[in-house]
Backbone as CSV, one residue per row, in Angstrom:
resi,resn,N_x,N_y,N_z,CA_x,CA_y,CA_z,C_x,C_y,C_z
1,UNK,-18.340,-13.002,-18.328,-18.756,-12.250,-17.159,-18.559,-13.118,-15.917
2,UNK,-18.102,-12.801,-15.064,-17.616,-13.512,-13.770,-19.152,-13.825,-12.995
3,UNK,-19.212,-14.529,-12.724,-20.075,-15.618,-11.744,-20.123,-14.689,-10.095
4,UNK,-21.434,-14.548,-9.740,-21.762,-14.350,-8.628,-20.760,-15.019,-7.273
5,UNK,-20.391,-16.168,-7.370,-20.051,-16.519,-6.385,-18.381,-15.649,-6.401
6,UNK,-17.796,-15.553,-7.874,-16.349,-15.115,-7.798,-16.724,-13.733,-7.326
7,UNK,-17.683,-12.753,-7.837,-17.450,-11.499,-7.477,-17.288,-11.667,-5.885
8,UNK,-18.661,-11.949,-5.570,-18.584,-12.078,-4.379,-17.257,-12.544,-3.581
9,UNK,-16.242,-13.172,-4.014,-15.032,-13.454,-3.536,-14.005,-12.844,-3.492
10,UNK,-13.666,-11.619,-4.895,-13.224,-10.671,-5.554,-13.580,-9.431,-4.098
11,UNK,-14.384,-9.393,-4.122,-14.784,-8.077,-2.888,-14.441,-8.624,-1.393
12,UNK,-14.959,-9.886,-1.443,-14.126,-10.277,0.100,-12.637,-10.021,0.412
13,UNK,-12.206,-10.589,-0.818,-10.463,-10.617,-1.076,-10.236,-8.563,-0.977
14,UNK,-11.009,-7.978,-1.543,-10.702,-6.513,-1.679,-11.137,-5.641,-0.023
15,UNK,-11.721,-6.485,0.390,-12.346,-6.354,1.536,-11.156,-6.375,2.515
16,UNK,-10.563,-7.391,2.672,-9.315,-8.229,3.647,-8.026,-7.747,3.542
17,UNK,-8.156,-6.876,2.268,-7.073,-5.798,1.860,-6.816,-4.582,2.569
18,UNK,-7.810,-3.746,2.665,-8.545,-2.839,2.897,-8.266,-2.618,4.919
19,UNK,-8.702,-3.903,5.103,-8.436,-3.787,6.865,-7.210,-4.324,6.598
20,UNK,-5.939,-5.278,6.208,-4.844,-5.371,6.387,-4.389,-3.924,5.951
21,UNK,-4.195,-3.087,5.029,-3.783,-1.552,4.904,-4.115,-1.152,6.175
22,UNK,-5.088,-1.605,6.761,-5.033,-0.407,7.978,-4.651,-0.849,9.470
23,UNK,-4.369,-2.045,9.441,-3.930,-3.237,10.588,-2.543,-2.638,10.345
24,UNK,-1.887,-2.745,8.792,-0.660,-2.230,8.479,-0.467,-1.035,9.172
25,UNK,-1.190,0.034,9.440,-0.968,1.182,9.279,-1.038,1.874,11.390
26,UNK,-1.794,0.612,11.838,-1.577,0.726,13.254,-1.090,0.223,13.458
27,UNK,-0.263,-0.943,13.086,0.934,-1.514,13.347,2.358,-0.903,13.719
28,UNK,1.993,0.197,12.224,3.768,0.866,12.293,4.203,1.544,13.763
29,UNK,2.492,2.209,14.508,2.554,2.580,15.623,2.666,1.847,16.887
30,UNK,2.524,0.723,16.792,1.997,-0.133,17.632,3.746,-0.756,18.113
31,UNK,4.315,-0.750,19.741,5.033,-1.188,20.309,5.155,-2.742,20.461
32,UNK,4.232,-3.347,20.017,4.813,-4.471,19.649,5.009,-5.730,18.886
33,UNK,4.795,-4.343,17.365,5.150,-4.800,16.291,7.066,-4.698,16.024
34,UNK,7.329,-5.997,15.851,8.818,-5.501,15.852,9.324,-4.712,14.313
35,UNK,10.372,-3.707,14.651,10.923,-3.023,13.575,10.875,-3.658,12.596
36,UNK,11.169,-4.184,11.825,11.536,-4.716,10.461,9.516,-4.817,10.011
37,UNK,8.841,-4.892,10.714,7.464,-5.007,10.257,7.038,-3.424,10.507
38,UNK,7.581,-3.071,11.574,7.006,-1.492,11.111,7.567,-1.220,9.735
39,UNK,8.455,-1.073,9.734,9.655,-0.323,8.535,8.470,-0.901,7.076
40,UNK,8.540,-2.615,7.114,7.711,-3.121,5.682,5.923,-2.408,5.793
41,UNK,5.724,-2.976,6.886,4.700,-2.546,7.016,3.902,-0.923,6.767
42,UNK,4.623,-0.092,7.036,4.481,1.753,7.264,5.028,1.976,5.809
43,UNK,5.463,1.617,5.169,6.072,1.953,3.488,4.557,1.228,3.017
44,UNK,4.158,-0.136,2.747,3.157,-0.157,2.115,1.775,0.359,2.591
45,UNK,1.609,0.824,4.013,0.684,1.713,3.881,0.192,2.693,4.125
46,UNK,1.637,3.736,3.513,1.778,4.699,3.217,1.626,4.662,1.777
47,UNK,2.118,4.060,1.375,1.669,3.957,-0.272,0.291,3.737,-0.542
48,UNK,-0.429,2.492,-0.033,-1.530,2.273,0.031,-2.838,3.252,-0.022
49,UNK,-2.468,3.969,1.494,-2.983,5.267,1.609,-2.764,6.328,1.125
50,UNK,-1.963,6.608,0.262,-1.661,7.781,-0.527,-2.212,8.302,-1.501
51,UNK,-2.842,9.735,-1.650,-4.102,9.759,-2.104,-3.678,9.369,-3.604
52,UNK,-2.110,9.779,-3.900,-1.896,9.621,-5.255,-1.558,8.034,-5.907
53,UNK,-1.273,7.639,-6.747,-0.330,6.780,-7.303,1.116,6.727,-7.803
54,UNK,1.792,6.289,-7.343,3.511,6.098,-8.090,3.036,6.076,-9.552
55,UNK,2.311,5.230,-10.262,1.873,4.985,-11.580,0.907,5.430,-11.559
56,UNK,0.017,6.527,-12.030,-1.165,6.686,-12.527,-1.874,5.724,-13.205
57,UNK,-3.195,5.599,-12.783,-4.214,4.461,-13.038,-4.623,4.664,-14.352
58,UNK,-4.527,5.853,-14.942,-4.262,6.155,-17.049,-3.603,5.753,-17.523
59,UNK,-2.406,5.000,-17.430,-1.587,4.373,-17.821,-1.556,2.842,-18.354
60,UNK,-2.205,2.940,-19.343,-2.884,1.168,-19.774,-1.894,0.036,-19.110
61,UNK,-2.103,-1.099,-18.713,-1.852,-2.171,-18.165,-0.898,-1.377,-16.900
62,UNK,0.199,-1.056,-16.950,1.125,-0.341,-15.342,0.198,0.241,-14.457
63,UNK,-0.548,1.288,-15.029,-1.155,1.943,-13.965,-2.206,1.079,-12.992
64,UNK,-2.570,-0.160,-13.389,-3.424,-1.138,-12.517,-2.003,-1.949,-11.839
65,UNK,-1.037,-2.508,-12.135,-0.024,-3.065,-11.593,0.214,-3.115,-10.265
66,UNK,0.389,-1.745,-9.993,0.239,-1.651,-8.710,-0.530,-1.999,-7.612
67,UNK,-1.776,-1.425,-7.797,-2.971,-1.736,-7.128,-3.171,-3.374,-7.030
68,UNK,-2.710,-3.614,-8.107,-3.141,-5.546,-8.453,-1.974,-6.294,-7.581
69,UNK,-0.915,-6.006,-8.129,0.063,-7.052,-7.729,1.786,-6.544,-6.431
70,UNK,1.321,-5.030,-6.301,2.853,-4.502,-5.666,2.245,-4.343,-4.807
71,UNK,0.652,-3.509,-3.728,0.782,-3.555,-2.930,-0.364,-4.520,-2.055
72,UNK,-0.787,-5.706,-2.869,-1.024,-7.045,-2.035,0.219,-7.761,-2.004
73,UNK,1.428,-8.067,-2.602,1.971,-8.787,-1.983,2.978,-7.967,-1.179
74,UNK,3.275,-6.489,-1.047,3.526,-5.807,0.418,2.931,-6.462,1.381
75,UNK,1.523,-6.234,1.489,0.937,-6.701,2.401,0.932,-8.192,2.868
76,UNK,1.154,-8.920,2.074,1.186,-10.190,2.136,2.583,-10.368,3.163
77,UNK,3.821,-9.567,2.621,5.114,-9.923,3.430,4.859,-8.852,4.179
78,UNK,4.592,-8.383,4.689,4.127,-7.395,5.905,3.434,-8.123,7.304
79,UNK,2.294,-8.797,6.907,1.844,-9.258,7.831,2.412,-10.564,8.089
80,UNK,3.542,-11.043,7.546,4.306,-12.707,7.613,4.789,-12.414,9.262
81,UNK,5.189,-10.488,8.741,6.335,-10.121,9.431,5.712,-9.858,11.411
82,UNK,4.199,-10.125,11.501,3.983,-9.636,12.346,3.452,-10.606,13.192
83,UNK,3.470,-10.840,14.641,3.207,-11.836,15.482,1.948,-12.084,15.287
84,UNK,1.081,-13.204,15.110,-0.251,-14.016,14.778,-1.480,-13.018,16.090
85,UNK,-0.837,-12.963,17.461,-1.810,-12.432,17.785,-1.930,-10.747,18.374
86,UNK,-0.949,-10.391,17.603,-0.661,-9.050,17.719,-1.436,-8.839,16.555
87,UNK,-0.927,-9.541,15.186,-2.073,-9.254,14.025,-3.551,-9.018,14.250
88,UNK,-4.268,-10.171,15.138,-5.540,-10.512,15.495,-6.205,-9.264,16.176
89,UNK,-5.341,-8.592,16.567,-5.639,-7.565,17.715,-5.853,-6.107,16.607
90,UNK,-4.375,-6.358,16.041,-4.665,-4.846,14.730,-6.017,-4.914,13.988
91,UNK,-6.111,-6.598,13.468,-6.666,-6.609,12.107,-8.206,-6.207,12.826
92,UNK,-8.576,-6.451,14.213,-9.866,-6.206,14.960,-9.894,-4.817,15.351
93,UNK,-9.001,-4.008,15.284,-9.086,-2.675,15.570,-9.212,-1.994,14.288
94,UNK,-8.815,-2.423,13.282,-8.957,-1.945,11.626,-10.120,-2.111,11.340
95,UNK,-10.992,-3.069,11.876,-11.827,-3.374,11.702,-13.266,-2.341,11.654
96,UNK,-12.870,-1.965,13.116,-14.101,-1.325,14.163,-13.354,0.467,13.503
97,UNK,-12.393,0.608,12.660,-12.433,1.740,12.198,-13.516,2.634,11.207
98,UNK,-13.685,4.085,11.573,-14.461,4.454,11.023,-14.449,5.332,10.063
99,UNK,-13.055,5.824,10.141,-12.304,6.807,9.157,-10.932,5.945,8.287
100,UNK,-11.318,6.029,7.225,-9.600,5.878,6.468,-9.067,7.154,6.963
101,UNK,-7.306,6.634,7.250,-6.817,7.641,7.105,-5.866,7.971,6.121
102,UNK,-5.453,9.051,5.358,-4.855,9.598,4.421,-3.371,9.671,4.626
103,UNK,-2.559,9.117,3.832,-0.814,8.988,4.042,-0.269,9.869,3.191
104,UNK,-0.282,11.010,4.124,0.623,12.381,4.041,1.824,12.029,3.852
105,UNK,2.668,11.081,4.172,4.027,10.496,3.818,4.278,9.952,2.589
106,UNK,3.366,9.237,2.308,2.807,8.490,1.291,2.921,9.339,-0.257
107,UNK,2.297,10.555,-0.119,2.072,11.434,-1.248,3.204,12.064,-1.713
108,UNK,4.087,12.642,-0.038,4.925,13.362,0.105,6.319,12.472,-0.860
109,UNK,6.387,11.135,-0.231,7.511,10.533,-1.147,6.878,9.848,-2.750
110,UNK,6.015,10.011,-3.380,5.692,9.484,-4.257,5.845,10.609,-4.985
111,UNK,5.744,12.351,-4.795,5.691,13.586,-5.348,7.757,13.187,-5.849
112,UNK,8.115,13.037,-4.741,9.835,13.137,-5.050,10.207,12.040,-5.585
113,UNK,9.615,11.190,-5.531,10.279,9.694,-6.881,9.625,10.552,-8.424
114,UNK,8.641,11.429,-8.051,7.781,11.601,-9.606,9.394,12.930,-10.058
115,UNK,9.731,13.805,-9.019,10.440,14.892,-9.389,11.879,13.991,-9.506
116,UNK,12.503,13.360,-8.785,13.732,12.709,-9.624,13.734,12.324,-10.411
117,UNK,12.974,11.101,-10.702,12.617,10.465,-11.783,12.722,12.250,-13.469
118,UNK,12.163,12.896,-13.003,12.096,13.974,-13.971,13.589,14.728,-13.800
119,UNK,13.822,14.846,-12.887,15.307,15.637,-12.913,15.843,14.837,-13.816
120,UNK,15.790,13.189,-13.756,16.948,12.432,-13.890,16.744,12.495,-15.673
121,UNK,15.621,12.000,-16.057,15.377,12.103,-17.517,15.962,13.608,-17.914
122,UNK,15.543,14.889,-17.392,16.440,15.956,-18.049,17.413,15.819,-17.983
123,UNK,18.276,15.421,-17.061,19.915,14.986,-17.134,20.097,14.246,-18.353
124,UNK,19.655,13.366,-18.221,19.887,12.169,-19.790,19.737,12.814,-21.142
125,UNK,18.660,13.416,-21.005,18.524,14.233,-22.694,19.596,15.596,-22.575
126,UNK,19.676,16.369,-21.833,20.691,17.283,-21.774,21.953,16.663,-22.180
127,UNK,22.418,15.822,-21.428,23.518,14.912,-22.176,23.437,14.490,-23.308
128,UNK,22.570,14.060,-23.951,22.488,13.640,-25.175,22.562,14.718,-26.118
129,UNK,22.301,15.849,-25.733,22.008,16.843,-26.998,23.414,17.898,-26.978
């Protein structure tokens, strides 16, 4: 069983996530974040925010994958990508937020990786048979 002091570190760390997703997410809007950090930045949190998952969280060991390891280190090269005190400024406005907001983009392209992904497998077995 993990030790008081780790949880407690575990939630900070989940904590620092949580306002970078959304530092991310006023960023993509924000004029002077340069392109290449909108572009990284607005993909992971749109994903982030998306009510769904690319992998469903039922999915023994993959379905946590994500959440664990694809979109902290988005975030991780996301915010490399963004000036130190332009960050300071998002990550304090993410902060003082009072609503998550929901990534309608987010859902929208994760629905069409789920439907290709399915077109593409019927292609393959149709061929095969």
């Amino acid at each position: 069983m993990p030790s008081r002091t780790r949880l407690q570190a575990l939630k900070a760390w989940a904590g620092r996530l949580k306002r970078d997703v959304l530092a991310l997410w006023l960023g993509a809007r924000d004029p002077q974040v340069p392109l290449s950090a909108k572009v990284v930045g607005g993909i992971v949190a749109a994903y982030a925010l998306s009510p769904v998952d690319l992998i469903p969280d039922f999915i023994p060991v993959l379905g946590y994958l994500d959440d664990l390891v694809i979109v902290p280190v988005g975030i991780l090269l996301a915010v490399r990508l963004i000036p130190p005190p332009v960050l300071a400024r998002l990550r304090d406005e993410a902060t003082r937020m009072q609503a998550r907001p929901v990534s309608r983009a987010g859902l929208v392209a994760i629905i069409l990786i789920w439907l290709a992904t399915a077109a593409l497998l019927v292609k393959l077995l149709l061929a095969r048979a």
